[in-house]
C-alpha positions in Angstrom: 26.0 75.4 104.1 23.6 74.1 101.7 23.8 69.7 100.5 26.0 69.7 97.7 23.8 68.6 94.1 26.4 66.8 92.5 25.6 63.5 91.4 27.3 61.6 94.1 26.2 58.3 91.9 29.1 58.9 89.6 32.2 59.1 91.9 34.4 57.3 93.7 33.4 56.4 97.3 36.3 58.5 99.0 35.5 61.8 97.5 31.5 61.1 98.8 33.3 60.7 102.3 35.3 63.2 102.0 32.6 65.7 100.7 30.2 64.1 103.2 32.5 65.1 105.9 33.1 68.5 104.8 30.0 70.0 104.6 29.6 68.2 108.2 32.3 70.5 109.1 31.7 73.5 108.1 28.4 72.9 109.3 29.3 73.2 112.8 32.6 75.7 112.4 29.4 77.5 112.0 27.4 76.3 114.4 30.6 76.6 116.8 30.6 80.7 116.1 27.8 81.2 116.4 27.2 79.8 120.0 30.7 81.5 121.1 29.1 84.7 119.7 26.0 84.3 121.7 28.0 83.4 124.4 30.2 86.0 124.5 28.0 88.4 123.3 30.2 89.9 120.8 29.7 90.3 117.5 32.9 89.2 116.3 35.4 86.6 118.4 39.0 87.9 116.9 39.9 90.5 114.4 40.4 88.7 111.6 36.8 88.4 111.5 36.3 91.8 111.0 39.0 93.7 110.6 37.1 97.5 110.2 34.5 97.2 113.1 37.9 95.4 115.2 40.2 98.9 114.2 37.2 100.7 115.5 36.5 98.6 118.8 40.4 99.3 119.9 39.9 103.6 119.3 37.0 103.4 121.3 38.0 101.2 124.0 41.0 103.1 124.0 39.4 106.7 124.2 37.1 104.8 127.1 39.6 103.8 129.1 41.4 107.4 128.6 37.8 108.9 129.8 37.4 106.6 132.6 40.9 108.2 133.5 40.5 111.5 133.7 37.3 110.8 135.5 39.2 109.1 138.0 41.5 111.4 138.2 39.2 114.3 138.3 37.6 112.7 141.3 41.4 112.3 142.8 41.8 116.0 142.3 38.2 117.0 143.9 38.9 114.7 147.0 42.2 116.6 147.4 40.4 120.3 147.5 37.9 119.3 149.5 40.2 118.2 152.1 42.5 121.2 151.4 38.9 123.5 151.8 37.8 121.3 154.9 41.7 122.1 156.5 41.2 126.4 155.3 38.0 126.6 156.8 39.5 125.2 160.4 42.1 127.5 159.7 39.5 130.3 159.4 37.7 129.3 162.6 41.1 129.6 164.5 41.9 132.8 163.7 38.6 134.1 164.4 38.8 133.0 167.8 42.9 134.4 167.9 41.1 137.8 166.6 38.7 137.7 169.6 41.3 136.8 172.0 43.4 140.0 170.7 40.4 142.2 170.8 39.8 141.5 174.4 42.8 142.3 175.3 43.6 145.3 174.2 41.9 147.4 176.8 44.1 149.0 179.4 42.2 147.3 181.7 43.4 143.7 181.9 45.3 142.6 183.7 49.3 141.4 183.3 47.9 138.0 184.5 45.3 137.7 182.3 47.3 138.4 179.0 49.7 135.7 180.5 46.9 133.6 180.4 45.5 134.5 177.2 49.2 133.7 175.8 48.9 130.1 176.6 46.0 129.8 174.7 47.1 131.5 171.8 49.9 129.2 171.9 47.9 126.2 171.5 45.8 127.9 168.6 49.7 128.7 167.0 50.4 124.4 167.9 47.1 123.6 166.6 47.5 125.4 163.4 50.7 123.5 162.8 48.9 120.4 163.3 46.3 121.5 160.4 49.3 122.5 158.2 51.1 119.0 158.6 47.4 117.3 157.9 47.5 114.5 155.3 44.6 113.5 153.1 45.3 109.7 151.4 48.6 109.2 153.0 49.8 112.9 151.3 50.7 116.0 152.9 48.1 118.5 152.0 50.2 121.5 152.3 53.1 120.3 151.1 53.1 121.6 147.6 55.1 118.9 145.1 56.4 117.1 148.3 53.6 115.1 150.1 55.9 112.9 151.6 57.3 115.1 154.3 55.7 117.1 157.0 56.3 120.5 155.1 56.1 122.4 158.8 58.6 122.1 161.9 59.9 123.7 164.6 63.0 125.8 163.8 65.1 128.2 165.3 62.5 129.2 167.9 59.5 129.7 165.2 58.1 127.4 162.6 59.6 127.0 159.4 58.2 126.1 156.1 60.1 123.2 154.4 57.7 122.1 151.5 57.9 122.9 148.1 56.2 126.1 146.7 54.9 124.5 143.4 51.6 123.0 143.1 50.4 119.4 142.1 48.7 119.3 138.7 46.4 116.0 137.6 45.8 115.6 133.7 42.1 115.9 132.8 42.1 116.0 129.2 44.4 115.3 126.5 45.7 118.6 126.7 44.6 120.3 130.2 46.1 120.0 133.8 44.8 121.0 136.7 45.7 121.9 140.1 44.5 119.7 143.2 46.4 121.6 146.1 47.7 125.2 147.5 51.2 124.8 148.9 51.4 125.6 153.1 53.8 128.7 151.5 50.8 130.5 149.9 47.9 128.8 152.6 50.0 130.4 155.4 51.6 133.1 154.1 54.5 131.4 155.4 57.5 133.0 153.3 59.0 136.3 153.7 58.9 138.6 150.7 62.0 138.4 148.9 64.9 140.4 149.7 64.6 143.4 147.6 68.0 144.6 145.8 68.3 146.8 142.7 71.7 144.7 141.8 71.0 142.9 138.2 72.9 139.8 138.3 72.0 139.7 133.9 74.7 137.6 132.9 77.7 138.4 129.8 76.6 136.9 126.5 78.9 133.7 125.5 78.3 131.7 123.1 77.3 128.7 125.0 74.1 130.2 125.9 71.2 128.5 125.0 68.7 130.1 123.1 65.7 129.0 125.6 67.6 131.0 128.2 68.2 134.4 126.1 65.6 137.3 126.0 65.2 138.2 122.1 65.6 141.4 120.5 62.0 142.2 120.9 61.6 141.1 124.4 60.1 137.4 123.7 61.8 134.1 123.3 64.1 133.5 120.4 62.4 131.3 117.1 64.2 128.8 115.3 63.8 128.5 111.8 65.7 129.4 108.3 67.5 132.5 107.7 67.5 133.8 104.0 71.1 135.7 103.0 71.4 137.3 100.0 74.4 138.5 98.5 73.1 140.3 95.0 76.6 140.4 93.5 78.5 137.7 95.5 77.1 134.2 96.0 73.8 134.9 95.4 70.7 133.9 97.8 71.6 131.2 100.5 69.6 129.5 103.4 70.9 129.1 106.9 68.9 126.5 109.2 68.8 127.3 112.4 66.2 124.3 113.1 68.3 122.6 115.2 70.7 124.9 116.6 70.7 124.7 120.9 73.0 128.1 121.8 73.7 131.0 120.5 76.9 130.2 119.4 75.1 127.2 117.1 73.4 130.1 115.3 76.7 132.1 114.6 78.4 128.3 113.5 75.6 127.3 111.6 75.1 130.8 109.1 78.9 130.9 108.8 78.8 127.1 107.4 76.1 127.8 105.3 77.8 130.9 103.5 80.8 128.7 103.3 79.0 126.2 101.5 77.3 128.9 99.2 81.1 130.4 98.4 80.9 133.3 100.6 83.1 134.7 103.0 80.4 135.7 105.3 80.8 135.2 108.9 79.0 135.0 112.2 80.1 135.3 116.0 78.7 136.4 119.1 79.6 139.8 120.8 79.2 140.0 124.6 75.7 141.6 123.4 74.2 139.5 121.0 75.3 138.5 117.0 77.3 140.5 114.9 77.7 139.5 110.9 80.6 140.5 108.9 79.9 140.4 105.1 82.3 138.7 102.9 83.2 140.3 99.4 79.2 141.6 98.5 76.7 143.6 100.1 73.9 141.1 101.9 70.2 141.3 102.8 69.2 139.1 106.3 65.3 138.0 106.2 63.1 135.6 107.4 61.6 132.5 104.9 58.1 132.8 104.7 56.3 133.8 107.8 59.3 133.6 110.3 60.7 135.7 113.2 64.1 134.1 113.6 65.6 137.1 112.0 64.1 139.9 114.2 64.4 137.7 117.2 68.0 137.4 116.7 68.3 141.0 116.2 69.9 140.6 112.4 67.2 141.4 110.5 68.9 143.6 107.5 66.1 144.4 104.9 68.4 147.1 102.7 71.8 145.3 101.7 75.0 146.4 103.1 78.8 145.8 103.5 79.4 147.5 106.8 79.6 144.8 109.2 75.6 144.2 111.4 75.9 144.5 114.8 72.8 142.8 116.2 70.3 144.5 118.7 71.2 143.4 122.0 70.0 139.9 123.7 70.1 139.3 127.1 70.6 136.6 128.4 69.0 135.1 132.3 70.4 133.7 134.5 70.2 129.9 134.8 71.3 127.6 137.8 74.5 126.1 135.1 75.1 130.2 135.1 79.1 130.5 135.5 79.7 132.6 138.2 82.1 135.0 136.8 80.0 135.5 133.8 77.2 137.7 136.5 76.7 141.3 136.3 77.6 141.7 132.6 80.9 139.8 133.0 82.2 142.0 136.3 82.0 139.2 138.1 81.1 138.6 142.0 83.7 138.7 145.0 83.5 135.3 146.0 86.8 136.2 149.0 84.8 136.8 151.6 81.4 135.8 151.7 78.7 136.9 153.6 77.1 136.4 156.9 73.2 134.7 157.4 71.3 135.5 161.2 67.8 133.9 161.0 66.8 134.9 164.7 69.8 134.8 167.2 73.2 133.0 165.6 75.0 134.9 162.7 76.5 132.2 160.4 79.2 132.8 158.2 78.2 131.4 154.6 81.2 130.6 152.2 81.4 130.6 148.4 85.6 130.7 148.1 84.8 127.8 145.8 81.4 128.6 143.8 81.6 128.0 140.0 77.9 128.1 139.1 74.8 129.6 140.7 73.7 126.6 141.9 76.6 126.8 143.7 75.8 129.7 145.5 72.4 128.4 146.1 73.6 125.6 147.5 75.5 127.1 149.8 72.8 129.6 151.0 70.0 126.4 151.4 72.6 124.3 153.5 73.8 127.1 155.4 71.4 125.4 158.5 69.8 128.7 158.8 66.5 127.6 157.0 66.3 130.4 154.3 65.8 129.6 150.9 67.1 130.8 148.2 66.8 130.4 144.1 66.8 132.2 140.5 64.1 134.8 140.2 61.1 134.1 138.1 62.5 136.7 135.2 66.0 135.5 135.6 67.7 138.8 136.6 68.6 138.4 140.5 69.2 135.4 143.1 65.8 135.6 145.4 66.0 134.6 149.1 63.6 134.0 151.2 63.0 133.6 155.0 61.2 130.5 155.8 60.7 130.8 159.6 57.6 132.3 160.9 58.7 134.1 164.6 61.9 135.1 163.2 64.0 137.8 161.8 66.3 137.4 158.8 69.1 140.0 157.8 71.9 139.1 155.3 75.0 141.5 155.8 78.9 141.5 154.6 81.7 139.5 156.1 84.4 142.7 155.5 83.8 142.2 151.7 81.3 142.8 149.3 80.1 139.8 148.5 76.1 140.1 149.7 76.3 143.6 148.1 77.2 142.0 145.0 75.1 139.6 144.4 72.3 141.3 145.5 70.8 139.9 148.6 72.4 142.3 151.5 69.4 143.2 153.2 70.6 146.3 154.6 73.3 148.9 153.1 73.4 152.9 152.2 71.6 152.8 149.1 68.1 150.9 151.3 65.2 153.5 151.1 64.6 155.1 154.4 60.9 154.1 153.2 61.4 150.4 153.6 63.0 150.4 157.1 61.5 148.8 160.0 59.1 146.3 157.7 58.1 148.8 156.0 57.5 151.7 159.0 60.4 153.5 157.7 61.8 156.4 160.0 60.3 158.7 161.4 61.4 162.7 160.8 60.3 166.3 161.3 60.2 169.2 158.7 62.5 172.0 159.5 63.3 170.3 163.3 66.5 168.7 164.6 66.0 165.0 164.3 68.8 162.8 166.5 71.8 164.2 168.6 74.9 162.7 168.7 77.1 163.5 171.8 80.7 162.9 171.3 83.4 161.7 174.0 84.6 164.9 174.8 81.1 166.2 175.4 80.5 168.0 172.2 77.4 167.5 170.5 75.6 167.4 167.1 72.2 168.5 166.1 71.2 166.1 163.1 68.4 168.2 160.3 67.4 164.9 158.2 65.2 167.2 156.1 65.5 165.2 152.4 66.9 162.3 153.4 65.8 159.6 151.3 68.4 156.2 151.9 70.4 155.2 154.4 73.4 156.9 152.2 71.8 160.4 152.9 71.4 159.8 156.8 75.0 158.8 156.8 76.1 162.2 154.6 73.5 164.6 156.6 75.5 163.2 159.8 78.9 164.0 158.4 77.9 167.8 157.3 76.3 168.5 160.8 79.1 167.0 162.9 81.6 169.5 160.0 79.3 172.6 160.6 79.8 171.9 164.0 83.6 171.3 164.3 83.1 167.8 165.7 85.3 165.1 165.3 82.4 162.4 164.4 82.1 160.0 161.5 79.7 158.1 160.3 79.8 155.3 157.9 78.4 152.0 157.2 79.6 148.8 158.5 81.5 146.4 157.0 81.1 143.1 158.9 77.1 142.8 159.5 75.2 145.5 158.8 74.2 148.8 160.4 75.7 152.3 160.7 78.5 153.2 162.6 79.4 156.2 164.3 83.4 156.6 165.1 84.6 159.2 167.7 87.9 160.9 166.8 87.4 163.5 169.8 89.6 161.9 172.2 87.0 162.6 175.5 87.0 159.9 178.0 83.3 160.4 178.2 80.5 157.8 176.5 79.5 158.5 172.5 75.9 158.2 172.2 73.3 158.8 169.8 69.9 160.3 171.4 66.7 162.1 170.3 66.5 165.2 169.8 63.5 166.6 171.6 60.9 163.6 171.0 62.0 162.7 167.9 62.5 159.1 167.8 64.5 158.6 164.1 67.6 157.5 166.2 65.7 154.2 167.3 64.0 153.7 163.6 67.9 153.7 162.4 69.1 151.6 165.1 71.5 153.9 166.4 69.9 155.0 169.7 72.7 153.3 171.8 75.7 154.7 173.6 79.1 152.9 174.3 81.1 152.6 176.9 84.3 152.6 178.8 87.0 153.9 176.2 84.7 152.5 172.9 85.0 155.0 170.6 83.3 153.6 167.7 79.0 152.8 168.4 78.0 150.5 165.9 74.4 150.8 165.1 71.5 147.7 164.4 69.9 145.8 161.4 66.8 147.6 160.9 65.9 145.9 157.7 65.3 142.4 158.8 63.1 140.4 156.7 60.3 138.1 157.9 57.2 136.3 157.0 54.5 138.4 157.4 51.6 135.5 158.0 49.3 133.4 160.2 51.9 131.8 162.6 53.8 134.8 162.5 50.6 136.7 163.6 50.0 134.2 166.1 53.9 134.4 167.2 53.6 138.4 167.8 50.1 138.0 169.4 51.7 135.5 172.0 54.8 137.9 172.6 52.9 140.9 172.8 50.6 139.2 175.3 53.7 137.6 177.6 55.0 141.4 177.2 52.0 143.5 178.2 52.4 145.5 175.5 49.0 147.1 174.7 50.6 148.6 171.3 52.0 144.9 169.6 48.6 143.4 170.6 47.2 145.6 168.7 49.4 145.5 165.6 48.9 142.2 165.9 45.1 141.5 166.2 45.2 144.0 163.1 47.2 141.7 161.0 45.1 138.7 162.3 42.1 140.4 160.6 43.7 140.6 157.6 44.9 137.4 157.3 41.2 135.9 157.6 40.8 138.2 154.2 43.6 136.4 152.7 42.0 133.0 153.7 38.5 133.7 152.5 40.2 134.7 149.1 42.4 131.6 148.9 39.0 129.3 149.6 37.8 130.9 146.8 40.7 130.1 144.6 40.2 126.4 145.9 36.3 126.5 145.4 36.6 127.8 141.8 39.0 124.9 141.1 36.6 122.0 142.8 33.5 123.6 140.8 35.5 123.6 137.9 36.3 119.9 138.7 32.9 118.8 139.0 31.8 120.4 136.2 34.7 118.5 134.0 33.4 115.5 135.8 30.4 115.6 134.3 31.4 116.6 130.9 33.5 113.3 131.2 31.0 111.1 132.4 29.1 112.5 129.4 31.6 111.6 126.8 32.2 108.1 128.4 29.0 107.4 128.1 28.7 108.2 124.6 31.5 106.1 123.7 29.9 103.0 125.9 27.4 103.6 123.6 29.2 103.4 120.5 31.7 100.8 121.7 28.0 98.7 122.4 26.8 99.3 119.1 29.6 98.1 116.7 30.9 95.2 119.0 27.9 93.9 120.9 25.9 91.5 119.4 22.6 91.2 118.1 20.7 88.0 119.9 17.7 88.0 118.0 20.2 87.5 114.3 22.2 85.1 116.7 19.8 83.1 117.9 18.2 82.9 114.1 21.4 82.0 113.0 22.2 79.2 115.2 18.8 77.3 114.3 19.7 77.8 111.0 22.8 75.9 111.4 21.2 73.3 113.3 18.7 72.3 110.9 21.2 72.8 108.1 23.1 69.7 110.8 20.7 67.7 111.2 19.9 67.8 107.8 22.9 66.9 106.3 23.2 64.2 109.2 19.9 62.3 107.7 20.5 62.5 104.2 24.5 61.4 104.4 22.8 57.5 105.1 20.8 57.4 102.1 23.9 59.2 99.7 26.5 56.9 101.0 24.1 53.4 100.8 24.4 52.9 96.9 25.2 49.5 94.9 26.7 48.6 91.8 23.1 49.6 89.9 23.3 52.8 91.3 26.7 53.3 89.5 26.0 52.0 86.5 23.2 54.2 86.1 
């Protein structure tokens, strides 16, 4: 501030004081920034200062602390792969040494004893691969997909179950990109069972208070919202329905019958059990899209020629959704809900009840609480109900409970239309061209030869039975049964003898269809085994069936067994690569976002830091400017009556 030139010889004494101690001020507000600046070392103290380079200081602090984020969170996710990797590759180096232990003892040669012992140890390999699959990595359950606070693995109707989630974790590592840090124990292990395949659709009747996110379009994708353009040429002319905001389907049939309204027409809109269906009013009427939209062929509506028949829109299906009324499945037909259906996961049936199931959820419910640790949920394209057996050691089959309640909704794991193919995981049944295949000897002695020649389900073993025991004038039935599953063979001969079912010549289809049995005493009806069990098919499992085969001497299971082991370690060298790819793909964002926070740190630097050498030039400045005005204030303020008058 420079020394004010006014002649201070020609006012009053105040205003020199007052002017005096002013420019003293200001002086060292100045001097007093100027030394905060240098201490702080920021070019500005508050944003008042400067409000453009202050705007600018907050979006690039802000994006740095956003980069200094995803960096950390990057590093989070790496940490958690590397440990997931570490935890694989210890899981590799077990079943090598299970694979070794199998190969070894396949040979005729060894000993019962020695494959006793060799069980043991393959039993602590099975323990000790539990133990890697309940790990934790930062107080958090590797394996446990979205649920790292429990220990996803425990013991469970004599095998090991899988109880964490199937989904993975994601971190954010970008504005608009996630990532995944883990592998769920379900896909690490193989620990699920495939699910039980049905060709039942559950597709659910159209109503009107489906939402649109749940239907299937017309064309096959999701269903747009947007405008609808009616015309009506000789009637009310062009009018606009929005369907912007509509939820359900039946929102779309309110929401173009308001709008004709409000145009004058007598248009309507309602929903069929199929999809939309528009009923013109007194005029023929065109249905297009605005602009570039697809709400109109989505919907199934779109009427390009104009027309007074009523449109019956192209069919939209809708999936099913856990809120999915029950009686609404299977197009409306509904599910018997009477009788249930019976759950055996290894040795106890259990009787699973859904008398009082409104909603799928319900019947979810009902199957994940049935104690019998099998899972079940909506399938992926929202069709059928998937279940799924959790256990690894164990068997799952899901029969009837003298209903048809399993069959109906899909998930009875063995009935007459089950592909012969599919039997016995997947060995199917074994049969001879043009020979005899199983002999079934009635009570009175009688017997009959069984051709199965063509027989492709279950359905066609049971009707091949029933024509052979006809030709042969045997009183023999065969059906299917109705509590549980399996086929049954009923005697009507009235013999006092056993009914049995046994090869013929060294065919063995009679054990492949679970009906090599006889009965006893004065039984007359031989009911048959589930031999479509589902399982998990992965590495305890393997370890589980090693161990058995082992304890059982059973040269043939240790060799099934050491054959699934090998490919197991495939399917573990493939999912390390999965979780290598995603930590390479994690360092490299690292990088990338150390980069970019660096640049802003540079930025950030330039329009906030100060510059010391202007400072410091600044300040001495100011403090001459002081010191100045601190010398000549005695000599303005020391004048006499002269000095005035002058």
């Amino acid at each position: 501030m420079a020394i004010s030139p006014v002649n201070v010889s020609r006012i009053s004494q105040n205003l020199q004081t007052n002017s005096v101690i002013e420019s003293l001020r200001g002086t060292q507000r100045d001097l007093f920034r100027v030394q905060a600046q240098i201490a702080s070392g920021r070019s500005f103290l508050a944003p008042s200062d400067d409000p453009v380079r202050a705007a600018r200081v907050l979006d690039l602090t802000q994006s740095l602390r956003r980069q200094q984020q995803f960096v950390s969170n990057v590093q989070q996710g790496d940490s958690n792969l590397a440990a997931a990797d570490s935890s694989m590759s210890e899981i590799s180096g077990l079943l090598i040494e299970a694979s070794v232990l199998a190969s070894s003892m396949v040979s005729n040669l060894t000993s019962e004893a020695e494959r006793e012992a060799t069980a043991e140890v393959v039993a602590s390999i099975r323990n000790q691969l539990k133990i890697v699959g309940n790990r934790e990595f930062n107080g958090r359950f590797i394996f446990g997909g979205r649920n790292v606070t429990d220990q996803p693995f425990v013991d469970a109707l004599g095998g090991v179950a899988y109880v964490g989630d199937l989904g993975e974790m994601f971190t954010r590592i970008s504005e608009n990109l996630f990532a995944a840090v883990n592998v769920p124990g379900s896909r690490a292990f193989d620990a699920l069972s495939d699910q039980i395949a049905s060709g039942v659709d559950l597709t659910p009747v159209l109503t009107g208070d489906v939402r649109l996110e749940d239907i299937s379009g017309a064309v096959g994708g999701a269903i747009s919202t947007g405008v609808l353009v009616l015309n009506e040429s000789s009637g009310a002319g062009v009018f606009k329905a929005d369907l912007s905001k509509a939820d359900t389907i039946g929102d779309v049939a309110d929401a173009i019958t308001a709008a004709a309204t409000a145009a004058g027409s007598t248009l309507t809109a309602e929903v069929t059990d199929t999809g939309l269906t528009i009923t013109p009013g007194s005029s023929d009427v065109t249905v297009t899209d605005q602009s570039n939209g697809t709400v109109a062929s989505d919907l199934g509506i779109l009427t390009k020629d104009a027309t007074s028949a009523a449109i019956a829109g192209l069919a939209l299906t809708p999936r099913i959704t856990r809120l999915t009324a029950v009686d609404a499945l299977k197009n409306g037909a509904g599910i018997d809900l009477d009788n249930g259906f019976i759950i055996t996961n290894g040795a106890d049936p259990v009787t699973v009840d859904i008398s009082d199931a409104k909603t799928v959820q319900d019947i979810i419910n009902a199957i994940n609480n049935s104690g019998t640790f099998v899972m079940a949920r909506v399938s992926d394209d929202g069709t059928r109900i998937d279940v799924f057996n959790t256990v690894s050691g164990t068997s799952l089959t899901i029969g009837e409970n003298d209903g048809t309640t399993a069959t109906d909704l899909g998930i009875r794991t063995f009935d007459t239309a089950t592909p012969l193919s599919s039997l016995n995981f997947g060995d199917g049944v074994t049969t001879r061209d043009g020979l005899m295949d199983l002999q079934v000897v009635a009570k009175d002695g009688t017997t009959v030869d069984v051709n199965l020649d063509g027989a492709v389900t279950v359905g066609d073993v049971l009707t091949k039975i029933n024509e052979a025991a006809t030709d042969a004038g045997v009183g023999v039935k065969a059906s299917f049964a109705t509590v549980g599953n399996g086929i049954i063979i009923e005697d009507s001969t009235g013999g006092a003898g056993d009914l049995s079912v046994n090869f013929a010549d060294t065919s063995e289809a009679a054990i492949d269809l679970g009906i090599f049995s006889q009965t006893t005493g004065t039984d007359t009806t031989l009911v048959g085994g589930d031999v479509n069990p589902t399982r998990t098919d992965g590495i305890i499992g393997a370890l589980i069936d090693l161990e058995a085969a082992l304890r059982n001497d059973d040269t043939q299971g240790i060799t099934k067994a050491g054959a699934r082991l090998e490919e197991l370690r495939a399917e573990i060298i493939r999912v390390r690569g999965v979780i290598g790819a995603r930590s390479r793909a994690m360092e490299s964002k690292r990088i990338q976002l150390q980069d970019a926070s660096s640049t802003a740190e540079i930025f950030l630097s330039e329009v906030q830091d100060l510059d010391f050498a202007e400072a410091i030039t600044r300040m001495q400045a100011t403090l001459t400017q002081s010191q100045a005005t601190m010398r000549t204030t005695p000599l303005i303020m020391n004048l006499s009556l002269m000095d005035f008058l002058r």
